[in-house]
C-alpha positions as CSV (number, residue, x, y, z in Angstrom):
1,X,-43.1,11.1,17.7
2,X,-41.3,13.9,16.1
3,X,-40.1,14.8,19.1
4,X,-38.7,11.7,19.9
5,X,-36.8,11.7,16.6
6,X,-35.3,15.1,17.1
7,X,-33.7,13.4,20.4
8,X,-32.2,11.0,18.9
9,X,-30.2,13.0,16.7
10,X,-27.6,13.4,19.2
11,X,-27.8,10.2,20.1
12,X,-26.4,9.0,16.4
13,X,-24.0,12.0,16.5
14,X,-22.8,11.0,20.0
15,X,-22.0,7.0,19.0
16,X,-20.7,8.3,16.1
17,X,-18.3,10.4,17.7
18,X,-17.4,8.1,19.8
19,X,-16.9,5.1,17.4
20,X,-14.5,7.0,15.1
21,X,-12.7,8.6,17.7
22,X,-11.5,5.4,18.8
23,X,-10.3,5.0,15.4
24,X,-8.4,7.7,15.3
25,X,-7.0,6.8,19.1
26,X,-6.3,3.1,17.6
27,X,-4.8,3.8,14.2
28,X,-2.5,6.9,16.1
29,X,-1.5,4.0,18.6
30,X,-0.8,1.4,16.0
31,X,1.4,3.6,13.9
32,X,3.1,4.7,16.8
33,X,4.0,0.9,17.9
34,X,4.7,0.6,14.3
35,X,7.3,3.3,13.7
36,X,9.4,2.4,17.1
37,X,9.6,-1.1,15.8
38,X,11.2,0.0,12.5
39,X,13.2,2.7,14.5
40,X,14.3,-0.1,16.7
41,X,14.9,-2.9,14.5
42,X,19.1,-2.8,13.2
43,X,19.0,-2.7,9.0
44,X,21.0,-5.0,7.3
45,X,22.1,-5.9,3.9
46,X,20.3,-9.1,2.5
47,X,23.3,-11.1,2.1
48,X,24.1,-10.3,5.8
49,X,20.6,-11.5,7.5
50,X,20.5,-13.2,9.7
51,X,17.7,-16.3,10.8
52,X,15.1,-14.3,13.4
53,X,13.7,-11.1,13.0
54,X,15.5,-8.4,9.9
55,X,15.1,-5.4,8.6
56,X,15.7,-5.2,5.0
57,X,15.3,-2.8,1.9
58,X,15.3,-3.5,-2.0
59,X,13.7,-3.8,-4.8
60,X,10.5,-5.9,-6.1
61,X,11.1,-8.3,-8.1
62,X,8.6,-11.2,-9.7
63,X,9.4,-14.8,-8.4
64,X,6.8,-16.6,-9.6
65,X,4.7,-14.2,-12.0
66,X,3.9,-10.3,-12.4
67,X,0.4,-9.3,-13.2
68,X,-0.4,-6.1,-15.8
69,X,-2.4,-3.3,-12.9
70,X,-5.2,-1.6,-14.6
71,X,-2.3,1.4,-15.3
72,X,-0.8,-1.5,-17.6
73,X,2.3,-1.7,-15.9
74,X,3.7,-5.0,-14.1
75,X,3.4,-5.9,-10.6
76,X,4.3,-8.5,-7.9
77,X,1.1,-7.8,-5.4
78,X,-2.0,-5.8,-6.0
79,X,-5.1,-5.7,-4.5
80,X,-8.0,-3.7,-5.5
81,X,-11.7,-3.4,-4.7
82,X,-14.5,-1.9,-7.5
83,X,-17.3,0.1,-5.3
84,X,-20.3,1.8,-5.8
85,X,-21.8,4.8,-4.0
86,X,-24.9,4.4,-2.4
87,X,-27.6,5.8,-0.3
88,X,-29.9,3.8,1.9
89,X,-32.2,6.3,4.0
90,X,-29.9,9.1,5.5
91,X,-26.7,7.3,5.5
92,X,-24.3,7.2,2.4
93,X,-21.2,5.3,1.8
94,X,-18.9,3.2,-0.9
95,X,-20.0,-0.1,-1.2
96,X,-17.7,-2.9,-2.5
97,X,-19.1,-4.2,-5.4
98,X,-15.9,-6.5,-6.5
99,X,-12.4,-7.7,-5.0
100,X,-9.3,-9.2,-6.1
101,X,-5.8,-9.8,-4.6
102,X,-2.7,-11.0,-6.7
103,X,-0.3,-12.1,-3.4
104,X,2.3,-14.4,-4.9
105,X,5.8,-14.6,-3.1
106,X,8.1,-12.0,-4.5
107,X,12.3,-11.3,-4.7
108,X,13.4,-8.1,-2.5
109,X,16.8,-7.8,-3.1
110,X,20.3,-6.0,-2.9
111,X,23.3,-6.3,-4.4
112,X,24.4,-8.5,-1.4
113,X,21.6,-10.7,-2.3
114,X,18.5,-11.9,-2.8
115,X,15.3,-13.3,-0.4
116,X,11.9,-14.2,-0.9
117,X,9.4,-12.3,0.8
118,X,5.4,-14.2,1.4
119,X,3.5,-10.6,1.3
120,X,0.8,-10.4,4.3
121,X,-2.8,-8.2,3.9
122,X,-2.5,-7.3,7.3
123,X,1.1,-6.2,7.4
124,X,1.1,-4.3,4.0
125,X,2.1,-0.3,4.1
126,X,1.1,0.3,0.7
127,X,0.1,3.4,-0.9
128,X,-3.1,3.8,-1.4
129,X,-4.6,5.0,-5.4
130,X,-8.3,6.0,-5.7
131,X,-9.7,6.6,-9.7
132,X,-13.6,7.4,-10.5
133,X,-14.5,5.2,-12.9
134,X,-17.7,6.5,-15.5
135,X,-19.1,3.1,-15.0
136,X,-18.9,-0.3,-13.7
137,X,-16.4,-3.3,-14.8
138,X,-14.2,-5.9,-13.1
139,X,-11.3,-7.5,-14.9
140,X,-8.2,-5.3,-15.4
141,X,-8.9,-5.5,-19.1
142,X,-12.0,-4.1,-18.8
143,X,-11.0,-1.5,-16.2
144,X,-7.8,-0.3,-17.5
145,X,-10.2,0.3,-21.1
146,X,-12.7,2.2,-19.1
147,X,-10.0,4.1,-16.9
148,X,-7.8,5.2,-20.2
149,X,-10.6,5.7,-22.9
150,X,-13.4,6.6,-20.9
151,X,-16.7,5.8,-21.3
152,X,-18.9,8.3,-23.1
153,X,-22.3,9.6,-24.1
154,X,-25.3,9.3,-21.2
155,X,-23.6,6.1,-19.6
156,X,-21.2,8.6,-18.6
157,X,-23.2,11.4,-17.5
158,X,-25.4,8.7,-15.3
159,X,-22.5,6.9,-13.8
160,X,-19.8,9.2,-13.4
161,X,-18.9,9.7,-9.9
162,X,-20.7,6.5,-8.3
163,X,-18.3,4.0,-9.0
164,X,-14.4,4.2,-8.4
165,X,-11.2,2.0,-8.3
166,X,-9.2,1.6,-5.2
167,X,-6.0,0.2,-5.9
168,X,-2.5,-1.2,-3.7
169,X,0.0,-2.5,-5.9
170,X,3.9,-3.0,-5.4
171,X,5.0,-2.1,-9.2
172,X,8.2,-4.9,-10.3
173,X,11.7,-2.6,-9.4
174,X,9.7,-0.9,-7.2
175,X,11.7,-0.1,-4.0
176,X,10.5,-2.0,-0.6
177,X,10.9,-2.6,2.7
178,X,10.5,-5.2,4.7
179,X,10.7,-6.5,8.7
180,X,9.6,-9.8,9.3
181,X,11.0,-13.5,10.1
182,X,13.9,-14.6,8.0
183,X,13.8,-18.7,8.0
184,X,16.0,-20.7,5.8
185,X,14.7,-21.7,2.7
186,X,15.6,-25.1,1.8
187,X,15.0,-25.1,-2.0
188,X,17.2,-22.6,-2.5
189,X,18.6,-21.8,-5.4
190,X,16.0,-20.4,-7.4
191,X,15.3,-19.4,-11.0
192,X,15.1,-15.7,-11.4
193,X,13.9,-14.4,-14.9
194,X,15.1,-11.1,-16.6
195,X,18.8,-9.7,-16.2
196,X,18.0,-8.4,-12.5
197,X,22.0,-7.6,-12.1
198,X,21.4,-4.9,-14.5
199,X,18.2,-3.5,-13.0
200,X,20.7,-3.3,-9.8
201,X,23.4,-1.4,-12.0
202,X,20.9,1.1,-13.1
203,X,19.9,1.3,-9.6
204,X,23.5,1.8,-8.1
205,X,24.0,4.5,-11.4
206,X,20.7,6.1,-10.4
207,X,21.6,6.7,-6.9
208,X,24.9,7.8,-7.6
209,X,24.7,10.0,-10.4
210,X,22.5,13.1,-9.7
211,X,22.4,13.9,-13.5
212,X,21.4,10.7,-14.8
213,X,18.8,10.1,-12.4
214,X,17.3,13.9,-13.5
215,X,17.8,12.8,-17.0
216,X,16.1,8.8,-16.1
217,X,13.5,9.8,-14.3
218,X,12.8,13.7,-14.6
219,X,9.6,13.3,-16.8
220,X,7.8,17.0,-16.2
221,X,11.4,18.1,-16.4
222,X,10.8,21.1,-13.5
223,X,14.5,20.0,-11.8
224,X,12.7,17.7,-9.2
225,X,12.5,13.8,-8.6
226,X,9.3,13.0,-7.2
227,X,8.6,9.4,-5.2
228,X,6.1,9.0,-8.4
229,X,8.0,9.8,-10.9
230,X,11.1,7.4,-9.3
231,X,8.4,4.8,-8.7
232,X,7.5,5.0,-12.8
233,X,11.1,5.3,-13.5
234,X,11.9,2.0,-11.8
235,X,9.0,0.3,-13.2
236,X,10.3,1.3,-16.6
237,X,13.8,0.6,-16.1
238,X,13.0,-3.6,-15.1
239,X,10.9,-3.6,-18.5
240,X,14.2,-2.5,-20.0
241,X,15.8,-5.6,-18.6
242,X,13.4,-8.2,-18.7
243,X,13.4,-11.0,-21.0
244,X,13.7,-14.6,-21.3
245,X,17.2,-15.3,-19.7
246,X,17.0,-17.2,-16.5
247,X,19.8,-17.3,-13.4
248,X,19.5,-19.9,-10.4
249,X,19.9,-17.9,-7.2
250,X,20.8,-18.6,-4.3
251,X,18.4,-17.4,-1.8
252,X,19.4,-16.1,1.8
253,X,16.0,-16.9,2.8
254,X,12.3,-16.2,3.0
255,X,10.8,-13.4,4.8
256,X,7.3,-14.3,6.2
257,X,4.5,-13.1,9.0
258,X,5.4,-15.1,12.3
259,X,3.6,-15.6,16.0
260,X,6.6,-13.5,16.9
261,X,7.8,-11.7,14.4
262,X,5.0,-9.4,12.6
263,X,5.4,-8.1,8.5
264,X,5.4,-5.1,7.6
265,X,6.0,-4.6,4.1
266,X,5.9,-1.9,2.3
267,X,6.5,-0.2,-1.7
268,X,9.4,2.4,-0.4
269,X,12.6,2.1,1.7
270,X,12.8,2.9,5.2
271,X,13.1,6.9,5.1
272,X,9.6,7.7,3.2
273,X,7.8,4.6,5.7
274,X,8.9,6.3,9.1
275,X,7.1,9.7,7.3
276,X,4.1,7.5,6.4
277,X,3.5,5.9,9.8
278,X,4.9,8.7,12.0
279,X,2.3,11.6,10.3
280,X,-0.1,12.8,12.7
281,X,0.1,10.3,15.2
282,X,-0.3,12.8,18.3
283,X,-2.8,14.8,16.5
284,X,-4.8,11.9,16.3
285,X,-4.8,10.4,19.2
286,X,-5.7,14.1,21.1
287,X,-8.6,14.7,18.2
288,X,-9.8,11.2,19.3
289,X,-9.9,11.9,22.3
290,X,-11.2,15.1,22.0
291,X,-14.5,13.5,20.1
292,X,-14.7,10.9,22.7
293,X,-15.2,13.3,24.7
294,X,-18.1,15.3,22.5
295,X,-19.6,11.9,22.3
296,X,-19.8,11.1,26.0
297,X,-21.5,14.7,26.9
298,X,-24.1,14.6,24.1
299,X,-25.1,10.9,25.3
300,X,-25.4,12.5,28.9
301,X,-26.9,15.1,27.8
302,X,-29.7,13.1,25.4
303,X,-30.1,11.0,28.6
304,X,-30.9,14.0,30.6
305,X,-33.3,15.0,28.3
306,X,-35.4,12.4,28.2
307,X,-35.9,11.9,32.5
C-alpha cells in the first residue's frame, strides 16, 4: 500500500501540471484577444459615439448611488469576497467565506459628454486589492473597523493571517475605460448630482498643468505621480465637488455587454489597460506549455510504472 501511494504522487503532480498550464495557455490567449480588440477598436470622444460598438475613456461617476468601500472612500462598483484559509488533508487553499457585489449603472464621461455604462462581472479589468484581516467580519462597517483599528490581544495572535479581504472597486472620479455596445437611451436626460463640470475642470487643470498636478496629487512628495496616488487624488477631488445640486443631462447613450459586442470595462484609461492585458502574455502561454508538457511525461511515466 505504501507503495501504491508513493506512485501516485506523480500522478497529482502530473494533473496538476497539466490543469494549470492550461490556465496559463487560456488566460495568455484571452488577454491576447483582449488587447488586439482595444488596439483595434477607433477611440472616440463620448459626445462623438456613435450606435454599435465604441471605445471610450472618462471618468466614474455615480448615477444612481455610490457606496463607502471598506477604505471609506466612495464608489460606483465594488465587489469583494471575505475568505478563510484552510487545510483539509494535504491540500490548502482560501476559502470564500462571504460575497458581495454593488453593480449599479454608472456615468463615464468627457467633456463632450456623458453615457451610462451597465458594468459586467465578466468583462471587468479591475485592479485587484488583497488586505489580511486579524479576524473575521462581513459588512463594510465592520470590516473597514477591523482593517483600520485592528483587532488586538489573542483574537489577533489566533486569527491573524487566516482570513483576508479581496477587493475590486471603481472609486467615483476614478478614470475608466470602456468598449462595449452603445444603444440609445430613451429616457434621456438624466439627473446627475454634484457639480461634475468642475470635477472635469480640475481634471482638464490636472492634466494640463504639471505643477498643480505635483502639488494635487503628490502626497509622499518624492517628485512622482503614481497611478495610486492619482487614483486617491481623483477620489478626493469629486468629494470636493459633490453636494446636493442636481443637472438633467442629456445622455449620448448607454454602454452595455451585447451577443456581439463584449464589455470590457475597466478603472484606468486606455494606456495603463494595454500594459495590464498585454504583460506576459508569451511567457505564459510557452510556460504553459512547457508544464503541459511535464505533466504529460510524468503521467506516461506513472503509467509505465505500474505495467
Amino acid at each position: 500500500m505504501p507503495l501504491a501511494k508513493g506512485r501516485s504522487d506523480p500522478v497529482t503532480i502530473g494533473i496538476i501540471a497539466i490543469v494549470f498550464g492550461g490556465g496559463l495557455i487560456y488566460n495568455g490567449i484571452k488577454n491576447f484577444r483582449k488587447s488586439r480588440k482595444i488596439q483595434d477598436t477607433a477611440r472616440i470622444d463620448i459626445g462623438s459615439a456613435p450606435l454599435g460598438l465604441v471605445e471610450v475613456e472618462g471618468y466614474a461617476w455615480p448615477a444612481i448611488q455610490a457606496m463607502p468601500a471598506v477604505c471609506g472612500r466612495n464608489v460606483v462598483y465594488y465587489h469583494y469576497k471575505v475568505q478563510q484559509y484552510v487545510r483539509r488533508g494535504k491540500s490548502s487553499y482560501w476559502e470564500t467565506k462571504h460575497e458581495f457585489n454593488f453593480g449599479n449603472p454608472f456615468y463615464v464621461m468627457d467633456s463632450s459628454g456623458i453615457c451610462l455604462v451597465h458594468p459586467q462581472k465578466n468583462g471587468l479589468e479591475v485592479r485587484e486589492e488583497i488586505t489580511k484581516l486579524s479576524g473575521y467580519a462581513e459588512s463594510t462597517q465592520d470590516l473597514s473597523a477591523m482593517v483600520h483599528r485592528g483587532v488586538g490581544g489573542i483574537l489577533s495572535s489566533m486569527f491573524s493571517g487566516s482570513y483576508r479581504l479581496v477587493e475590486n472597486k471603481i472609486l467615483v472620479g476614478s478614470p475608466v475605460y470602456v468598449c462595449g455596445n452603445l444603444q440609445a437611451d430613451s429616457a434621456s436626460p438624466k439627473k446627475i448630482r454634484g457639480d461634475y463640470q468642475k470635477f472635469l475642470k480640475h481634471v482638464e487643470l490636472i492634466r494640463s498643468n504639471p505643477i498643480f498636478r505635483m502639488q494635487k496629487f503628490d502626497k509622499d512628495r518624492n517628485g512622482n505621480v503614481t497611478e495610486a496616488e492619482m487614483l486617491l487624488g481623483l477620489s478626493d477631488v469629486s468629494k470636493e465637488v459633490s453636494g446636493a445640486m442636481e443637472n438633467l443631462v442629456k445622455l449620448v447613450g448607454v454602454i452595455s455587454h451585447s451577443d456581439t459586442h463584449s464589455l470590457i470595462l475597466s478603472d484606468c484609461h486606455q494606456e495603463e489597460l494595454l500594459k495590464r492585458v498585454s504583460s506576459y502574455n508569451f511567457l505564459k502561454i510557452i510556460g504553459g506549455i512547457i508544464l503541459i508538457g511535464i505533466g504529460i511525461y510524468l503521467l506516461q511515466n506513472a503509467g509505465k510504472s505500474w505495467l
